[in-house]
C-alpha angles and dihedrals in degrees: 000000000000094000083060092043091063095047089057094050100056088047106043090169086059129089114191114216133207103015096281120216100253108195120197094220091171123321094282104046128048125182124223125200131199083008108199108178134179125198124198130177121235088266082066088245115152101242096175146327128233131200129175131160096219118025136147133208127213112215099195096047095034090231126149119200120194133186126212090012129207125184133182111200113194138206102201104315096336135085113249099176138002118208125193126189145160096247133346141182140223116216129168103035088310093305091118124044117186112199125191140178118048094345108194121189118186128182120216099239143127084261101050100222125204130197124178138185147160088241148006133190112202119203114197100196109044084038101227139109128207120205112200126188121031101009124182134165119202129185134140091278107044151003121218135196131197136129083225130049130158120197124202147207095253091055097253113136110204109202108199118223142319094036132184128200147153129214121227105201114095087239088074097039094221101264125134135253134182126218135187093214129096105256121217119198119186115211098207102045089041090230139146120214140193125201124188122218096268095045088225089108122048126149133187150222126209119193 
């Protein structure tokens, strides 16, 4: 219970859940297991929950780092999106969270839309997250394709060139292309944009 007490205190954003098994590993390290975490803002507002079955927390650095991660990330009461990894890390007083390994974020909408990565770096703050390396994003309108993506607070994914995709509807006939330009694809509208270099020139797709 003391070992607890003292987490708390050096966090004092965070509520543990679920008792969780605090180990004493040395006097810098504990071990946590079944970690269930909340993290509210000063204003008392849920930002996101955490949960991993093995996870250890430095207490010199302040770090947590977590294996088989799962986050809830909430907008008010409700879950906005859900992101699973292999392992992840809290840094800055939990303001920014690095997840790696299969990263998989979904939004709980009508379209289901998933978005992967190998790895994706969340700042709370600023309220984005950026996926780098084998990024791909799937739902029933369209598949794309970047090794860089940045999603937003206002649910607009930017895929940085090139970028590949396919379209799903038979209009389109499946089939992939290729473009040069940076893609936008806004999660609400359900839409796909295109922006040349000099930003001058964008079209768009609404499914």
């Amino acid at each position: 219970m003391n070992n607890i007490y003292k987490l708390i205190i050096f966090l004092p954003l965070v509520i543990l859940g679920c008792a969780p098994d605090v180990v004493e590993e040395n006097k810098v390290i504990q071990k946590i297991n079944s970690l269930n975490m909340n993290i509210f803002s000063k204003k008392g507002e849920k930002i996101y929950s955490i949960n991993s079955p093995d996870s250890k927390f430095d207490k010199i650095k302040l770090v947590f780092n977590l294996k088989k991660t799962t986050i809830n990330i909430f907008n008010g009461e409700d879950i906005k999106y859900i992101i699973n990894a292999d392992s992840s890390r809290l840094l800055d007083k939990n303001k920014i969270v690095e997840l790696k390994g299969n990263v998989k974020v979904r939004t709980l909408n009508q379209t289901n839309d998933y978005l992967y990565g190998d790895n994706l770096t969340w700042n709370i703050n600023e309220s984005k997250y950026e996926l780098v390396g084998n990024v791909r994003f799937e739902n029933r309108n369209v598949s794309l394709y970047s090794n860089k993506a940045l999603l937003t607070k206002d649910n607009i994914v930017k895929f940085f060139n090139p970028v590949k995709y396919i379209m799903k509807n038979d209009i389109y006939k499946k089939k992939y292309e290729i473009n040069s330009e940076n893609a936008y694809y806004n999660i609400e509208r359900e839409s796909l944009s295109f922006t040349a270099k000099d930003k001058k020139v964008r079209s768009f797709i609404y499914f």
